[in-house]
Structure formats: structure tokens, C-alpha cells
Backbone as XML, in Angstrom:
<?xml version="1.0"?>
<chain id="A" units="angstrom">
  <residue number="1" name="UNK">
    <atom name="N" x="43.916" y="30.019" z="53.399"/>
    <atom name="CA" x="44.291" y="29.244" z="52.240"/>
    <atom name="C" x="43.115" y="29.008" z="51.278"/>
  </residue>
  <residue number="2" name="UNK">
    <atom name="N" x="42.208" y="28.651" z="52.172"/>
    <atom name="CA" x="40.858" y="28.351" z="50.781"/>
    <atom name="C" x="40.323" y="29.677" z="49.853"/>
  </residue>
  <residue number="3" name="UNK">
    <atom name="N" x="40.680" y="30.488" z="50.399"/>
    <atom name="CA" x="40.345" y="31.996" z="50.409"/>
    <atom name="C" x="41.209" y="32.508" z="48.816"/>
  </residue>
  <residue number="4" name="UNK">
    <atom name="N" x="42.258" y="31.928" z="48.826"/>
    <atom name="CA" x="43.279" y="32.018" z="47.876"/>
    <atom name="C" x="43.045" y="30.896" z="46.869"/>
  </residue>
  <residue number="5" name="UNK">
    <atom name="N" x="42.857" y="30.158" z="47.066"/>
    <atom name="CA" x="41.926" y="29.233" z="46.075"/>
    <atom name="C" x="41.238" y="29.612" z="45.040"/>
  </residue>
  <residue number="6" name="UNK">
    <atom name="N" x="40.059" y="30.216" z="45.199"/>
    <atom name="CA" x="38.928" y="30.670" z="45.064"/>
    <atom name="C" x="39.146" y="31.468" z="43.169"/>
  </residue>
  <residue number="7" name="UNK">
    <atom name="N" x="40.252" y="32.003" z="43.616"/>
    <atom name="CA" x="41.005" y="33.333" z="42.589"/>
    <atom name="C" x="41.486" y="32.414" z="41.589"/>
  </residue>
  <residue number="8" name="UNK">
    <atom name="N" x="42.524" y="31.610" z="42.341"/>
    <atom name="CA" x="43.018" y="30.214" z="41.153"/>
    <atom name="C" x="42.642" y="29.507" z="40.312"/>
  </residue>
  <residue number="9" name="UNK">
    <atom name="N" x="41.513" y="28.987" z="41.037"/>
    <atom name="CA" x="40.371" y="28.165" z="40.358"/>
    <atom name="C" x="39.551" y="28.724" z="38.995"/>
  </residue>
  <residue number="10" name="UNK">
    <atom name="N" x="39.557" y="29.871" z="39.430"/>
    <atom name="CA" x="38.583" y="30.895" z="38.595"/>
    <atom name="C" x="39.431" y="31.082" z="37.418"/>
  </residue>
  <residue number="11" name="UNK">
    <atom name="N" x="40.577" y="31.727" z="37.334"/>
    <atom name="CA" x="41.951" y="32.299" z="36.741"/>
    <atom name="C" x="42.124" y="31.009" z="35.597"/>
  </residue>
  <residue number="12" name="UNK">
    <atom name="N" x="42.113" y="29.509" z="36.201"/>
    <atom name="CA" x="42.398" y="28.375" z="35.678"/>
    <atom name="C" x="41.432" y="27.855" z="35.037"/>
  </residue>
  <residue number="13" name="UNK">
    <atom name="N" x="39.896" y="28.177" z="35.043"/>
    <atom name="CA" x="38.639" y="27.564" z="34.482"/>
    <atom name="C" x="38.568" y="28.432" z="33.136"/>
  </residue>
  <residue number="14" name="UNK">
    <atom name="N" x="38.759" y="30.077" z="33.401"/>
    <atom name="CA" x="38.572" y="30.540" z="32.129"/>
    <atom name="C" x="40.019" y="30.761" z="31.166"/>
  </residue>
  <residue number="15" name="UNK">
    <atom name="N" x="41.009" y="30.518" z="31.878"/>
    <atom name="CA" x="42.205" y="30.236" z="30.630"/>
    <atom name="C" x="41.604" y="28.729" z="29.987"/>
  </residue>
  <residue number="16" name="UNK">
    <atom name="N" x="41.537" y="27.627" z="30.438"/>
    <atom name="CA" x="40.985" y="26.320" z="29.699"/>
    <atom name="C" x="40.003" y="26.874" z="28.848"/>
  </residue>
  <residue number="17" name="UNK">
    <atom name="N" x="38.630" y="27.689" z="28.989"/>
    <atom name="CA" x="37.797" y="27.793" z="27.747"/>
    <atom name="C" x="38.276" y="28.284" z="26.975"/>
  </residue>
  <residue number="18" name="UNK">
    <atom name="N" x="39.042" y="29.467" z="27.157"/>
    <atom name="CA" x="39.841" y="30.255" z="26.191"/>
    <atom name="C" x="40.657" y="29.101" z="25.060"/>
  </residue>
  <residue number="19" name="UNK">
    <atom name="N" x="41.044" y="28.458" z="25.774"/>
    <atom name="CA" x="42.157" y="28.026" z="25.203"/>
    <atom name="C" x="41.560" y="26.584" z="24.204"/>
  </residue>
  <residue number="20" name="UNK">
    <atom name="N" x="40.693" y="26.080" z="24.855"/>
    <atom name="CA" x="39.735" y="25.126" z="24.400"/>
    <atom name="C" x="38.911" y="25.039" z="23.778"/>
  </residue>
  <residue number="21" name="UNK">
    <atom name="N" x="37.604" y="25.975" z="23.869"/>
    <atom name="CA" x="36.838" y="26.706" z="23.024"/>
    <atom name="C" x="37.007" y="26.355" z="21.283"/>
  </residue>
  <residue number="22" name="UNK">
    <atom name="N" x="38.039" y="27.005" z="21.196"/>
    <atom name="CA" x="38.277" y="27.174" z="19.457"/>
    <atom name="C" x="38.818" y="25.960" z="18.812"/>
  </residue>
  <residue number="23" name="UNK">
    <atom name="N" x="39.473" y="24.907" z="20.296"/>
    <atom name="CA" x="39.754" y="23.505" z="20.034"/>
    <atom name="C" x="38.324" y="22.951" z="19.317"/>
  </residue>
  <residue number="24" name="UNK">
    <atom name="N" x="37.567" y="22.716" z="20.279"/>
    <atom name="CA" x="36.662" y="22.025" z="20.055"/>
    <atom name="C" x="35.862" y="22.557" z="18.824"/>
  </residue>
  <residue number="25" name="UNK">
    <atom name="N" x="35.548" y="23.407" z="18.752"/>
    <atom name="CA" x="35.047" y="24.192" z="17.720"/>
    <atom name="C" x="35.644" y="23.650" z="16.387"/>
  </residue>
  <residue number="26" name="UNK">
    <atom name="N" x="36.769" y="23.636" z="16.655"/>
    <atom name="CA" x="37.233" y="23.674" z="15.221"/>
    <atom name="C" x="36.848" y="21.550" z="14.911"/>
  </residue>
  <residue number="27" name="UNK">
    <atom name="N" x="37.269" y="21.276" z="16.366"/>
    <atom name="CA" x="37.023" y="19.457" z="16.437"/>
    <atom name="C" x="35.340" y="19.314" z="15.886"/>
  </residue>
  <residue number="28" name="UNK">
    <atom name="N" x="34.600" y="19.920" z="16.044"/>
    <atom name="CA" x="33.453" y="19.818" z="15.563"/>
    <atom name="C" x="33.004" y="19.784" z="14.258"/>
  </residue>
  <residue number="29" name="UNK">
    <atom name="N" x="33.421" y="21.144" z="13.876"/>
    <atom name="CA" x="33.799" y="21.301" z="12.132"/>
    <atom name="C" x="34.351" y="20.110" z="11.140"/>
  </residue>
  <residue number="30" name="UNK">
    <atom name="N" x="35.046" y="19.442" z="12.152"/>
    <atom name="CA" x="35.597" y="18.436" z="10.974"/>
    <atom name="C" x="34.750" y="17.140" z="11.359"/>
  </residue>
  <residue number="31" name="UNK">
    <atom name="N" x="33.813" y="16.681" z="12.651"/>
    <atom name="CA" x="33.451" y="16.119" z="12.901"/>
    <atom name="C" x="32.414" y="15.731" z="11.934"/>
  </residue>
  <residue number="32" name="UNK">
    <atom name="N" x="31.915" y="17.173" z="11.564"/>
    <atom name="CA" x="30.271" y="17.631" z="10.798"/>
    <atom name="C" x="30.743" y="17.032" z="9.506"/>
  </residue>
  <residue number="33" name="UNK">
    <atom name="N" x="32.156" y="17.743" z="8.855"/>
    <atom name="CA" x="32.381" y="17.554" z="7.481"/>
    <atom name="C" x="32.791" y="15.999" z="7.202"/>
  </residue>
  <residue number="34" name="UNK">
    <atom name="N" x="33.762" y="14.571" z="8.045"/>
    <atom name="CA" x="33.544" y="14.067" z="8.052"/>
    <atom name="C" x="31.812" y="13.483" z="7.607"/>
  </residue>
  <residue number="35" name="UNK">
    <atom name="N" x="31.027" y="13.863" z="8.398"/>
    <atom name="CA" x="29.509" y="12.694" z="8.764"/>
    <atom name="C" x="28.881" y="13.276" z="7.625"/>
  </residue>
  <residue number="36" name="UNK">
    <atom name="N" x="29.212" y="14.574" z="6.756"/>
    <atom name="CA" x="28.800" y="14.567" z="5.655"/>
    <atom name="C" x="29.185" y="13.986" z="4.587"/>
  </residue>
  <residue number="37" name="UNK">
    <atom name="N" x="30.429" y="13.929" z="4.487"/>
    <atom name="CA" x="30.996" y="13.022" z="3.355"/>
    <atom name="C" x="30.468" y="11.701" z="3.136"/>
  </residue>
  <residue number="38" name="UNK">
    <atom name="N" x="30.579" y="11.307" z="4.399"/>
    <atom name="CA" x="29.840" y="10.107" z="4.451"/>
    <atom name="C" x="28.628" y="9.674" z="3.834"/>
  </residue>
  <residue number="39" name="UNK">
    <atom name="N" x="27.441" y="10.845" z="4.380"/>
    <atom name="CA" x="26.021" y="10.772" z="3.907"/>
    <atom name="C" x="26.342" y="11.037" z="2.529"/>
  </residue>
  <residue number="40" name="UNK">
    <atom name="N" x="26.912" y="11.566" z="1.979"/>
    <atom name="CA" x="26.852" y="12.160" z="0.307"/>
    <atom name="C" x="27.868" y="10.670" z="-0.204"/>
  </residue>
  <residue number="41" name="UNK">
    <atom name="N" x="28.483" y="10.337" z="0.495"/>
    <atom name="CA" x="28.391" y="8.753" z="-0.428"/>
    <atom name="C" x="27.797" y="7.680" z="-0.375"/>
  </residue>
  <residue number="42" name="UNK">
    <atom name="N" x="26.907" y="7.732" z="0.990"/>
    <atom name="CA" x="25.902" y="6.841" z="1.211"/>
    <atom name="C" x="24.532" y="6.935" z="0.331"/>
  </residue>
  <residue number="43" name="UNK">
    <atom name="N" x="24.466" y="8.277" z="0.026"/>
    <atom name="CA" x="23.486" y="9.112" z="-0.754"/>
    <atom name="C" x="23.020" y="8.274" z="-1.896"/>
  </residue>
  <residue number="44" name="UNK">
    <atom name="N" x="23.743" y="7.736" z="-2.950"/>
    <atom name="CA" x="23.566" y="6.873" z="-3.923"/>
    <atom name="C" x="23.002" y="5.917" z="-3.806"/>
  </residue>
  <residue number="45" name="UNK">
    <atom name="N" x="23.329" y="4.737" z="-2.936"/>
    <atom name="CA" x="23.325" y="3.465" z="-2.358"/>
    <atom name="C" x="21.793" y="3.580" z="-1.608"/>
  </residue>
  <residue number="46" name="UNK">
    <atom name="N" x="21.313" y="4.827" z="-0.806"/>
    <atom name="CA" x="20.038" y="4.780" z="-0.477"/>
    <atom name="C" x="19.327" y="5.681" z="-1.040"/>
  </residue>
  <residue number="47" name="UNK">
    <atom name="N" x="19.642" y="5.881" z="-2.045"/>
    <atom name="CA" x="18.311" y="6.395" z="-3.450"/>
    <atom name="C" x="18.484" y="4.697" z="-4.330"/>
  </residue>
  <residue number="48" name="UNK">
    <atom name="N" x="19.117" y="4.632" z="-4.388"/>
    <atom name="CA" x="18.776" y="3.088" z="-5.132"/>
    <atom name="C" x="17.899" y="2.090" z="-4.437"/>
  </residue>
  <residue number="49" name="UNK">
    <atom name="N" x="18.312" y="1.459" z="-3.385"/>
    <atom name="CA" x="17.531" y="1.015" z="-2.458"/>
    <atom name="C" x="15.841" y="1.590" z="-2.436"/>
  </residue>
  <residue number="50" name="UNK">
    <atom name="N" x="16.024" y="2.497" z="-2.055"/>
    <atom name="CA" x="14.673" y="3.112" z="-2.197"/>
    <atom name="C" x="13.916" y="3.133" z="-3.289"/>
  </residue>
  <residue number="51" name="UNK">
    <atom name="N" x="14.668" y="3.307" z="-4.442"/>
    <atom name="CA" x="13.927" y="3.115" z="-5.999"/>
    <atom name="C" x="14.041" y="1.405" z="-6.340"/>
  </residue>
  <residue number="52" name="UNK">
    <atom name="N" x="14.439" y="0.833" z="-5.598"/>
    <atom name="CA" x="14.381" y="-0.538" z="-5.811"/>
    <atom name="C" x="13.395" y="-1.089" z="-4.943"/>
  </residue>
  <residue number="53" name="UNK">
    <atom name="N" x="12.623" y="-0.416" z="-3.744"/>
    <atom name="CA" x="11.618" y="-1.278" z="-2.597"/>
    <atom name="C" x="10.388" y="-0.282" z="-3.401"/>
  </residue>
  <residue number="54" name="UNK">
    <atom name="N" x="10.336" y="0.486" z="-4.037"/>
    <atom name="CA" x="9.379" y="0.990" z="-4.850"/>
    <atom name="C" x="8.689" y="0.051" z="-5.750"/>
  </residue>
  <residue number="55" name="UNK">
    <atom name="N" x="9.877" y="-0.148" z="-6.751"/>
    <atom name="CA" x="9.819" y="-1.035" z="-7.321"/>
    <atom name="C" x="9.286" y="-2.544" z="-7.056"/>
  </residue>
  <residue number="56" name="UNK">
    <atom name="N" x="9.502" y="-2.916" z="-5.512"/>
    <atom name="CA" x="9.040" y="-4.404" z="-5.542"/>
    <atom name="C" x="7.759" y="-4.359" z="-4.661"/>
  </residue>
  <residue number="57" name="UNK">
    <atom name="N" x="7.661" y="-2.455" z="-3.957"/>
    <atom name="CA" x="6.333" y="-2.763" z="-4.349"/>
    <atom name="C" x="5.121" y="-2.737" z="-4.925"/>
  </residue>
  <residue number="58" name="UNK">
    <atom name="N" x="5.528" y="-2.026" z="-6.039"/>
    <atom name="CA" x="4.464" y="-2.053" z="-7.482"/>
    <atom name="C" x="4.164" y="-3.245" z="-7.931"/>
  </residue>
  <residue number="59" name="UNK">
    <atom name="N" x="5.404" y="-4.038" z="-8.248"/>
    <atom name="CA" x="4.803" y="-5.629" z="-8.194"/>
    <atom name="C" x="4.069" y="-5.898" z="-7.293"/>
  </residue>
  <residue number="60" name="UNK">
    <atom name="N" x="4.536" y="-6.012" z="-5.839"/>
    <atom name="CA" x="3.400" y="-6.578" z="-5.147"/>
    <atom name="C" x="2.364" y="-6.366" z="-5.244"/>
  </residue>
  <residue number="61" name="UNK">
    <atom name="N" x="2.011" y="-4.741" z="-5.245"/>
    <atom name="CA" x="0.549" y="-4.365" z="-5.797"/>
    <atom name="C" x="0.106" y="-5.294" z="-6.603"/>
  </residue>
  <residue number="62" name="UNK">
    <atom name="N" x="0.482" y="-5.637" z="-7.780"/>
    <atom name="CA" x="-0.297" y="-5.828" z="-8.797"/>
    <atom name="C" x="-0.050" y="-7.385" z="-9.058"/>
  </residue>
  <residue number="63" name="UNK">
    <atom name="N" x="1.120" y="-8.223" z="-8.286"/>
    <atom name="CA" x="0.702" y="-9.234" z="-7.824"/>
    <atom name="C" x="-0.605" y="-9.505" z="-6.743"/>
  </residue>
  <residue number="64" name="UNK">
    <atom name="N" x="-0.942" y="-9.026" z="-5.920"/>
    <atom name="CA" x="-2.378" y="-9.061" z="-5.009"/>
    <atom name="C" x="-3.463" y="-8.583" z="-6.326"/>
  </residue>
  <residue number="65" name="UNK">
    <atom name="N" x="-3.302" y="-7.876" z="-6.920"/>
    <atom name="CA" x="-4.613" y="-7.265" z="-7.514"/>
    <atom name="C" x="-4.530" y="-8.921" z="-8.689"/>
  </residue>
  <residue number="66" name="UNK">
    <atom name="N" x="-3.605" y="-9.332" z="-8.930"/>
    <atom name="CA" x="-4.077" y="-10.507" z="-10.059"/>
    <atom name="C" x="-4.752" y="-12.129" z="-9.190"/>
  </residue>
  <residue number="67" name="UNK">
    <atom name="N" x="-4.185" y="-11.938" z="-7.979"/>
    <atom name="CA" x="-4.383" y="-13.073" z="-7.121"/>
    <atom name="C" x="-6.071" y="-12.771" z="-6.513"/>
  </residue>
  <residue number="68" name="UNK">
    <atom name="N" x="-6.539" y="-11.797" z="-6.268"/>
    <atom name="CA" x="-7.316" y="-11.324" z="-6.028"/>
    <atom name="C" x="-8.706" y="-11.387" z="-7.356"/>
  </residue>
  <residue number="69" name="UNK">
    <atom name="N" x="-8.370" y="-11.157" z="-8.343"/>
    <atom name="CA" x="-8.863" y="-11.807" z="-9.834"/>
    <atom name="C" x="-9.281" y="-12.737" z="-9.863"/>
  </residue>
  <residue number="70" name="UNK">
    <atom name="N" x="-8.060" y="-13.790" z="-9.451"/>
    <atom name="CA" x="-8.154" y="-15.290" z="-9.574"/>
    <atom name="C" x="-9.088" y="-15.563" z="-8.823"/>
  </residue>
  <residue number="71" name="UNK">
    <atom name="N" x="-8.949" y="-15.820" z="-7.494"/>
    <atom name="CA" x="-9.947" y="-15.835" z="-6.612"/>
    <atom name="C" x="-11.374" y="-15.819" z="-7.205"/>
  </residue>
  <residue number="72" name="UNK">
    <atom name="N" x="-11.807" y="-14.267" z="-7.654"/>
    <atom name="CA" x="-13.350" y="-13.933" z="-7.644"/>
    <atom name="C" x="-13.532" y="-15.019" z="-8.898"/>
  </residue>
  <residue number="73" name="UNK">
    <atom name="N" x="-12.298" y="-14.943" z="-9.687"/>
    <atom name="CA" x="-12.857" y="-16.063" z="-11.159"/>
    <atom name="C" x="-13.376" y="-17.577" z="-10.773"/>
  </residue>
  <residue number="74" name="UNK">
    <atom name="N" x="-12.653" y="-17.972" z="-9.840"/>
    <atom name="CA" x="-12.476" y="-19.481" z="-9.147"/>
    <atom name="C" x="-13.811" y="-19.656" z="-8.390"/>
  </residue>
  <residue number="75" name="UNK">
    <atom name="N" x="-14.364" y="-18.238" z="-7.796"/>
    <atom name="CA" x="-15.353" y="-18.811" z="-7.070"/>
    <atom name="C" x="-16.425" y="-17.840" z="-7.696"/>
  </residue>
  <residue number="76" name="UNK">
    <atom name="N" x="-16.305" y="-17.076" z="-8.904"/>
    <atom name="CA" x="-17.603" y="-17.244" z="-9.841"/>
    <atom name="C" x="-17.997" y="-18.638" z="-10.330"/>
  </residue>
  <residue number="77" name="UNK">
    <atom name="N" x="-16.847" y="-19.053" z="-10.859"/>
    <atom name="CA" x="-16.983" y="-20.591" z="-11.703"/>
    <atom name="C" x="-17.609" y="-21.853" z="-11.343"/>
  </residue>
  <residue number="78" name="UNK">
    <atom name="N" x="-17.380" y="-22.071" z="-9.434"/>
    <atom name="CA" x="-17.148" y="-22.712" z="-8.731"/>
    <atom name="C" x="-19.109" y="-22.698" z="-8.457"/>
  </residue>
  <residue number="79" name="UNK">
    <atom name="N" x="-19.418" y="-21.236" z="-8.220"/>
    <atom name="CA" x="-20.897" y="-21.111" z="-8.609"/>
    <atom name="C" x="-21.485" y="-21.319" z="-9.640"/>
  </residue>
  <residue number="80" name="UNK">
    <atom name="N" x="-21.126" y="-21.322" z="-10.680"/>
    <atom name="CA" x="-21.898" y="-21.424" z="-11.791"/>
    <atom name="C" x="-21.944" y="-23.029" z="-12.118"/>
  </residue>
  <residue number="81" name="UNK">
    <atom name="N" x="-20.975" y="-23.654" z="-11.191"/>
    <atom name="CA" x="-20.957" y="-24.949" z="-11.797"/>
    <atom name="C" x="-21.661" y="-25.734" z="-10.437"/>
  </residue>
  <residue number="82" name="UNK">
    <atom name="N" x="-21.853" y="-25.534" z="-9.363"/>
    <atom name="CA" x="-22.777" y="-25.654" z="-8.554"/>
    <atom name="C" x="-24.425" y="-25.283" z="-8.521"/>
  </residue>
  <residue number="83" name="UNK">
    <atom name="N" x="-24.696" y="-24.266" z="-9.606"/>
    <atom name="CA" x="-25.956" y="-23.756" z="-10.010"/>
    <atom name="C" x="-26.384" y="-24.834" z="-11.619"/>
  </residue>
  <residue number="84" name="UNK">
    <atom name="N" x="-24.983" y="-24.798" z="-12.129"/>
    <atom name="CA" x="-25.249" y="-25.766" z="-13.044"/>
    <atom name="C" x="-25.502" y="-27.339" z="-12.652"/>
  </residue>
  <residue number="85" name="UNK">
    <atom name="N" x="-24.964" y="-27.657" z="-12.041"/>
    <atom name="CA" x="-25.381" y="-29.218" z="-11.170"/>
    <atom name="C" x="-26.444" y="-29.524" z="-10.862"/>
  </residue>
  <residue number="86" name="UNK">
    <atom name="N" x="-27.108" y="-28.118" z="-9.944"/>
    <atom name="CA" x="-28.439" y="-28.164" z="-9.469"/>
    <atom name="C" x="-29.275" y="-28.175" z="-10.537"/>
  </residue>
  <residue number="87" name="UNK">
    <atom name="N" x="-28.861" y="-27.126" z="-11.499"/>
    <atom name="CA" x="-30.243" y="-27.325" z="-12.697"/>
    <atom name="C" x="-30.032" y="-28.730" z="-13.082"/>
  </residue>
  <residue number="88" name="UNK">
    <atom name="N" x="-29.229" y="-29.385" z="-13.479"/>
    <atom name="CA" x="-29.144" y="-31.237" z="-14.188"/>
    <atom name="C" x="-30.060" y="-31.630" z="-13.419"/>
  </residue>
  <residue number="89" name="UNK">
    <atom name="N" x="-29.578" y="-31.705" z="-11.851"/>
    <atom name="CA" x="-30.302" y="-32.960" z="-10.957"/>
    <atom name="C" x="-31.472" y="-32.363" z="-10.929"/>
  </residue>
  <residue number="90" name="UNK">
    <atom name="N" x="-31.788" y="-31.453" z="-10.703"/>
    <atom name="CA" x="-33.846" y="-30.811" z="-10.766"/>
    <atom name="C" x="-33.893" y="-31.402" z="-11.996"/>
  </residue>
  <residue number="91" name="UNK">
    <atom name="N" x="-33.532" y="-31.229" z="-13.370"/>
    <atom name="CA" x="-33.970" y="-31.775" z="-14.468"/>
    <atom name="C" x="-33.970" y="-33.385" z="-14.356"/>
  </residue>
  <residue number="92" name="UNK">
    <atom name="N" x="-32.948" y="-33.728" z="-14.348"/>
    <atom name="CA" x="-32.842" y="-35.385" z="-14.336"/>
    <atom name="C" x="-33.870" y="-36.234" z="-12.951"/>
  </residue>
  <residue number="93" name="UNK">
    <atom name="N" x="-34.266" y="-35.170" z="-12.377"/>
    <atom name="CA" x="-35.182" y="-35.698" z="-11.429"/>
    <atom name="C" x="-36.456" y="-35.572" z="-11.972"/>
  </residue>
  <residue number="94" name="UNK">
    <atom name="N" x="-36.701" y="-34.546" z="-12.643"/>
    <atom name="CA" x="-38.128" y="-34.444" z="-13.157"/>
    <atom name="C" x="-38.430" y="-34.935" z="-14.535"/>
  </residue>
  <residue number="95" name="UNK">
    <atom name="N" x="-37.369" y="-35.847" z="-15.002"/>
    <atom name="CA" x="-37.943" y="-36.327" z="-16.187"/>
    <atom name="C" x="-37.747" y="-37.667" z="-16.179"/>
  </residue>
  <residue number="96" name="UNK">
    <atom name="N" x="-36.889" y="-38.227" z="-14.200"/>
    <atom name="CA" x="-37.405" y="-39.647" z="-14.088"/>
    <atom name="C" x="-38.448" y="-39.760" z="-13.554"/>
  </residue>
  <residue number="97" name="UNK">
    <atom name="N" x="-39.089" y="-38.480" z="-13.092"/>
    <atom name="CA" x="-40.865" y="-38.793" z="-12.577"/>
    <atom name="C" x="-41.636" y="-39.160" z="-13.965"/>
  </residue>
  <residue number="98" name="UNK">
    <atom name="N" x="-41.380" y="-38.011" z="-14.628"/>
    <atom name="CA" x="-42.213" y="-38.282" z="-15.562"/>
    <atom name="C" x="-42.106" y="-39.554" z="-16.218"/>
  </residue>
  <residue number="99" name="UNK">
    <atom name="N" x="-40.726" y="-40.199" z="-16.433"/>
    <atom name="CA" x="-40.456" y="-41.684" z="-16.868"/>
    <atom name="C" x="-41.267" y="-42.799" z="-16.270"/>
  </residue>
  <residue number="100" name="UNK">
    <atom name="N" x="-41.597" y="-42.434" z="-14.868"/>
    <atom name="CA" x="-41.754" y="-43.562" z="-13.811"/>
    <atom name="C" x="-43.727" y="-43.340" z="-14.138"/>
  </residue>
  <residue number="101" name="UNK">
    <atom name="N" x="-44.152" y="-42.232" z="-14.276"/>
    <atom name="CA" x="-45.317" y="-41.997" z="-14.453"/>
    <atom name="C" x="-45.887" y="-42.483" z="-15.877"/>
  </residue>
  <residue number="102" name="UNK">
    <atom name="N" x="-45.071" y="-42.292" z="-16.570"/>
    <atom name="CA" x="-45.586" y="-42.858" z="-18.456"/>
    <atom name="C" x="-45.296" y="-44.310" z="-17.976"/>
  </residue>
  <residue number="103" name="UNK">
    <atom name="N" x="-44.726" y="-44.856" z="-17.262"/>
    <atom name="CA" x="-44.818" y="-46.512" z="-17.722"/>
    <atom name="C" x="-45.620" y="-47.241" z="-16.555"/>
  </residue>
  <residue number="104" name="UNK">
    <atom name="N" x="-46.107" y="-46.455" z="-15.719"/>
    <atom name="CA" x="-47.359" y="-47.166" z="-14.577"/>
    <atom name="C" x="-48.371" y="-46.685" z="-15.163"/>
  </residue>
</chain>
């Protein structure tokens, strides 16, 4: 009996590809053309997107490059007015010596 099997099995595996084969094949084809349709209308929606995160980040760029400005301006200034302080008090110190010296 198993012997007779053997033939059946075989007989029955390649009628199914036969017969299946061109099923699937063809199930594929529409699978593909479906998931393209798709992408070709998604297509729009992520070229925009994309030309829109471009876009925000050129601003950002050039938001950092102005913040970055600010900064060096704030703490040029911040020096110059700390260098300016120092020159007053060296001055205002050396012309209450000299004050304190003209009247002894």
C-alpha cells in the first residue's frame, strides 16, 4: 500500500503547481499593481512633506546662525562694558589719590 502512495502523492503535488502556479502569479501581479497605485498617490503627499521639512530646516539653520550672532554681540558688549568699568574705577581711583595727596 505505501508503495502505491508514493505515485499518488507525486501525480497530486505536480497537478496543484500546474494548476496553481499561474494562480498565484497572476495573484501577485495585481498584488504589485495594487502597492503601486498606492505609492503613486502617496507620491504627492511625500514630496510635499519633504519640501516642507526642507523648508523648516532652512529656517532652523538660519534661526541658530542669528541666535548664535546674538550671543557673540551680548558677550562682546558684556566685555566692553566690563573693560569699560575697569578703566572708570582705575581712573576714579587715581584721581582720588591724587585728590587725597593735593590736600595733605
Amino acid at each position: 500500500m505505501p508503495g502505491e502512495l508514493i505515485p499518488i502523492v507525486m501525480f497530486m503535488s505536480f497537478a496543484a503547481v500546474l494548476i496553481f502556479r499561474p494562480l498565484t502569479k497572476k495573484l501577485g501581479a495585481v498584488l504589485e499593481q495594487n502597492m503601486m497605485r498606492k505609492q503613486a498617490a502617496d507620491s504627492p503627499d511625500m514630496q510635499r512633506v519633504a519640501q516642507l521639512m526642507e523648508q523648516l530646516v532652512d529656517r532652523m539653520d538660519r534661526l541658530e546662525e542669528r541666535v548664535d550672532f546674538a550671543e557673540r554681540m551680548l558677550e562682546s558688549s558684556s566685555r566692553e562694558r566690563e573693560m569699560l568699568l575697569t578703566a572708570v574705577n582705575k581712573a576714579g581711583l587715581g584721581q582720588e589719590q591724587r585728590t587725597r595727596e593735593g590736600k595733605s
